[in-house]
Structure formats: C-alpha cells, structure tokens
Residue frames as a rotation matrix with the C-alpha (Angstrom) as fourth column:
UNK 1
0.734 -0.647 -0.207 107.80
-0.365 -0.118 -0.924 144.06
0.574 0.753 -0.322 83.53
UNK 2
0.631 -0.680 -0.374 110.61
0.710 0.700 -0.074 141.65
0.312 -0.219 0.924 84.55
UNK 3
-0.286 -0.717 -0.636 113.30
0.888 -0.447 0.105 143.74
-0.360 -0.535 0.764 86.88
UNK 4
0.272 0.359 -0.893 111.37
0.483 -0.854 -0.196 146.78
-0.832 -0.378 -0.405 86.38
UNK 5
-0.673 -0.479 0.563 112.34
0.606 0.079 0.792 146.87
-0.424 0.874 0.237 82.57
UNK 6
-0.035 0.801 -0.597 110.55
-0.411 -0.556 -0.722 149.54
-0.911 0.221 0.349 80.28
UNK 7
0.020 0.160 0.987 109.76
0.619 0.773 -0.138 147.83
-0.785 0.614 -0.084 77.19
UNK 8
0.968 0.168 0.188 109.43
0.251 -0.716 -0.652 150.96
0.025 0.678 -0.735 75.11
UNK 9
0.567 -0.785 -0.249 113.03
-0.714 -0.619 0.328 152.06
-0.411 -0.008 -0.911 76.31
UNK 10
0.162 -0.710 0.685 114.18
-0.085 0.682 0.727 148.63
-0.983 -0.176 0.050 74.71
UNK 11
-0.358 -0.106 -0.928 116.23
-0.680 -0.651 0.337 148.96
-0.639 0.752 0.161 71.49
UNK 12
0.210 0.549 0.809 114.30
0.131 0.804 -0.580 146.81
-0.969 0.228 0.097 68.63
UNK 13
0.049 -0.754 -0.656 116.50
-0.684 -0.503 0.528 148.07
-0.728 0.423 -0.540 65.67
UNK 14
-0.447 -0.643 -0.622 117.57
-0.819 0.573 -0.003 144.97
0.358 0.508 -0.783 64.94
UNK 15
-0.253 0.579 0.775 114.65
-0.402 0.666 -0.629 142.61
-0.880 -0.471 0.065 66.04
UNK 16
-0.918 -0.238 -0.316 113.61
-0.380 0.310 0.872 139.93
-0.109 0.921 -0.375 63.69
UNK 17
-0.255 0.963 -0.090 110.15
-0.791 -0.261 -0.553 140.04
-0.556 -0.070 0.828 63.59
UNK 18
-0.999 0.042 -0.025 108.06
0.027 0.903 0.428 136.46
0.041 0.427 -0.903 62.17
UNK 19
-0.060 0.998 -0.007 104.57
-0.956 -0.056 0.288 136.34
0.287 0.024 0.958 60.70
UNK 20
-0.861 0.306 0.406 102.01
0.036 0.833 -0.552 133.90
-0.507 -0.461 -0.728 61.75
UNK 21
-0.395 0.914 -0.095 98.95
-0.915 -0.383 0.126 133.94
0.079 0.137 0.987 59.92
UNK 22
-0.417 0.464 0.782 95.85
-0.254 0.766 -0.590 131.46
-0.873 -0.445 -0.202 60.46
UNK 23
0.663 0.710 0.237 94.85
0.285 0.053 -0.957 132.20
-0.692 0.702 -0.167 56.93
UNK 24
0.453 -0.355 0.818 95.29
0.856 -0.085 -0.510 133.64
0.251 0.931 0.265 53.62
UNK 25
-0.172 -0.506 -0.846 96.45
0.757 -0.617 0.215 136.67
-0.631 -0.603 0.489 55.53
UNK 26
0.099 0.493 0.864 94.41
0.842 -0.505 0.192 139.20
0.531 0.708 -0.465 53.04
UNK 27
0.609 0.313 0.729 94.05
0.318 -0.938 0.137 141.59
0.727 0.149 -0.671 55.46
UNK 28
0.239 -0.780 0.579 97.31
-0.818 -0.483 -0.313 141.93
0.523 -0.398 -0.753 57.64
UNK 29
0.616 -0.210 -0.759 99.23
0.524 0.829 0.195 139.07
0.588 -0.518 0.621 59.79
UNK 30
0.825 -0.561 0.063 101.19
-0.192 -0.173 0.966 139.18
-0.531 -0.809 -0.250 63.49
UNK 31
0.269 -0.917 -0.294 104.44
-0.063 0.288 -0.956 139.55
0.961 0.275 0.020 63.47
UNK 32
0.999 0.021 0.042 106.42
-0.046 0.224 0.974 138.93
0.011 -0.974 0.224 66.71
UNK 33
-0.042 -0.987 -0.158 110.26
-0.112 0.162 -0.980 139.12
0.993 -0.023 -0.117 67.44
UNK 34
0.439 -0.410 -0.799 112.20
0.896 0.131 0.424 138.22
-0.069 -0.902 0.425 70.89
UNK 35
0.466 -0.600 0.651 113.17
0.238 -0.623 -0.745 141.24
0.852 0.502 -0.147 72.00
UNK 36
-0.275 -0.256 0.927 114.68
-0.873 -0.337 -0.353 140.55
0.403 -0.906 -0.131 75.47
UNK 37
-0.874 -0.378 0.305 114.89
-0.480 0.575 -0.662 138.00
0.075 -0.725 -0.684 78.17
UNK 38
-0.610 0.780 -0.143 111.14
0.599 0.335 -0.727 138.23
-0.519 -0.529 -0.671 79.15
UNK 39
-0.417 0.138 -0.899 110.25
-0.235 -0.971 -0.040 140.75
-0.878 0.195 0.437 75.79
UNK 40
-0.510 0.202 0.836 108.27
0.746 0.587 0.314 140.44
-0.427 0.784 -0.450 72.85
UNK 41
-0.684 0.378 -0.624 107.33
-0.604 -0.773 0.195 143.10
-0.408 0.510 0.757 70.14
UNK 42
-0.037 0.942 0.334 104.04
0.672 0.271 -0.689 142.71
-0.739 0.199 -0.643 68.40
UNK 43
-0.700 -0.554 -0.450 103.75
-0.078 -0.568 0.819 143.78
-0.710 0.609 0.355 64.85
UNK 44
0.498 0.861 0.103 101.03
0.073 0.077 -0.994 143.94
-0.864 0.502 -0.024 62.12
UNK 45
-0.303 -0.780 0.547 102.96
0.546 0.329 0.771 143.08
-0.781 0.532 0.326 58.56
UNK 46
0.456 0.754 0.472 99.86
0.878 -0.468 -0.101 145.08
0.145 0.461 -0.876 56.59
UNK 47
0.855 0.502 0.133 101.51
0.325 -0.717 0.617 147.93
0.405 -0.484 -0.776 58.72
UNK 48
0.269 -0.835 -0.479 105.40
0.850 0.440 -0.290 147.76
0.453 -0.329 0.829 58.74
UNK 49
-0.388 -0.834 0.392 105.75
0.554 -0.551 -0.625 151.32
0.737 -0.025 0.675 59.84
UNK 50
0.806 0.581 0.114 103.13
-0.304 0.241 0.922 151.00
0.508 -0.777 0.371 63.15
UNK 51
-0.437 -0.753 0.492 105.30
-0.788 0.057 -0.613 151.06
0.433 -0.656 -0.619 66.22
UNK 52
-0.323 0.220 -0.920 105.20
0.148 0.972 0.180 147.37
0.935 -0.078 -0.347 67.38
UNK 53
0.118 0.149 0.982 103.70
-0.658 -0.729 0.190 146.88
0.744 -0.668 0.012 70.56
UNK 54
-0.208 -0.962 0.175 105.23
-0.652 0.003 -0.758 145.47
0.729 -0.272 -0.628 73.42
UNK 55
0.442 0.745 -0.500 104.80
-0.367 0.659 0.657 142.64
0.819 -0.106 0.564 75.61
UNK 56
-0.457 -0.753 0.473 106.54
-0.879 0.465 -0.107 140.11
-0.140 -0.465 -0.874 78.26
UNK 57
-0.941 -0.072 -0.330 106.36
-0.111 0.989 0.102 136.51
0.319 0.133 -0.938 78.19
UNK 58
-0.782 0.529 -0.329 103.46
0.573 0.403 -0.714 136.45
-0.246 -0.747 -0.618 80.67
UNK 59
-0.397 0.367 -0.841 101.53
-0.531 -0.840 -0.116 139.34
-0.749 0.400 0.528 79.04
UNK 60
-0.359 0.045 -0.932 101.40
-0.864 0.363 0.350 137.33
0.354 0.931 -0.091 75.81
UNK 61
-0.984 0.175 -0.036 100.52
0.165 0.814 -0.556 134.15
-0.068 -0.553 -0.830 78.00
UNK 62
-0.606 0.545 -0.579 97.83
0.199 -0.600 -0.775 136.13
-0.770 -0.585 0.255 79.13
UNK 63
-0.273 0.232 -0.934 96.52
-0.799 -0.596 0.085 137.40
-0.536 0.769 0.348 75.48
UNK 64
0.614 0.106 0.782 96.55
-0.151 0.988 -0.015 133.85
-0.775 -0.108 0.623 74.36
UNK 65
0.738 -0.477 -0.478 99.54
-0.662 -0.376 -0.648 134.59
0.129 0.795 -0.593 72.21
UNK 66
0.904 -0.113 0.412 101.71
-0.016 0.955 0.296 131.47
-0.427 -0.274 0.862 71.70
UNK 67
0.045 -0.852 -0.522 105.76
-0.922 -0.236 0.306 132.05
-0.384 0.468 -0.796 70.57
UNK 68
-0.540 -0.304 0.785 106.03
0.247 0.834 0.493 128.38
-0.804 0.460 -0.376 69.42
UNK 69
0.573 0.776 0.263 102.98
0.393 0.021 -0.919 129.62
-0.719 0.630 -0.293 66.53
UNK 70
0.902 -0.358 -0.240 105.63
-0.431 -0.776 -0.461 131.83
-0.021 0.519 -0.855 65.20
UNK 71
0.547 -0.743 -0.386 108.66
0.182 0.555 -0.812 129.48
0.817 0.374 0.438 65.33
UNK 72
-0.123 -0.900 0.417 109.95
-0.445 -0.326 -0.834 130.83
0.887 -0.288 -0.361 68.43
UNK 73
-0.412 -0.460 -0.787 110.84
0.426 0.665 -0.613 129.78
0.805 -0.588 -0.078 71.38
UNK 74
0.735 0.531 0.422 109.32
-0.014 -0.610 0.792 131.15
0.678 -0.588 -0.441 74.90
C-alpha cells in the first residue's frame, strides 16, 4: 500500500464505480472506481451491497486487471 495507506480506512461513499463485462453479463459484471492516488475498489454489480474489495494500482497490475477496460485511467 502506497505511503502505508489502509485501503479499507479509505472513504468510498462517493466512488463511481464502472462495469466492464466481456459478455452478456448474465451472471454478475466488475465494477471498479478510482478511489485514491494508487486505489481501486472492486465491485460485483450482481451484488451492489458486497463490500467492494480493495486494491492499488500494482495489485490490479498483478491480477491482470486493466483500468483502461473500464474507461479509466491508471
């Protein structure tokens, strides 16, 4: 975690969260929001009331999770 940052302690209130899906998305699709410098929530749209789970840039790197799939920026 970038400068010791807890990702859980970060507030995501107001995060705007964006599906990807590869399909018809029948059974549930990623969501993803920026939530911080070097942060990224992970969401399941099937599931809006599932605490997202939490990421950094390099994490998601790692996962092969791509922010440009989802419109966003890294």
């Amino acid at each position: 975690m970038q400068n010791g940052t807890n990702l859980y302690a970060l507030d995501i209130s107001g995060a705007s969260f964006t599906k990807a899906c590869g399909g018809p998305c029948t059974e549930g699709c990623v969501t993803l929001a920026r939530i911080g410098e070097d942060a990224w929530a992970l969401g399941d749209s099937k599931r809006p009331d599932a605490e997202p789970l939490r990421f950094t840039t390099e994490e998601l790197d790692a996962a092969g999770i791509d922010p440009a799939r989802f419109g966003l920026g890294a």
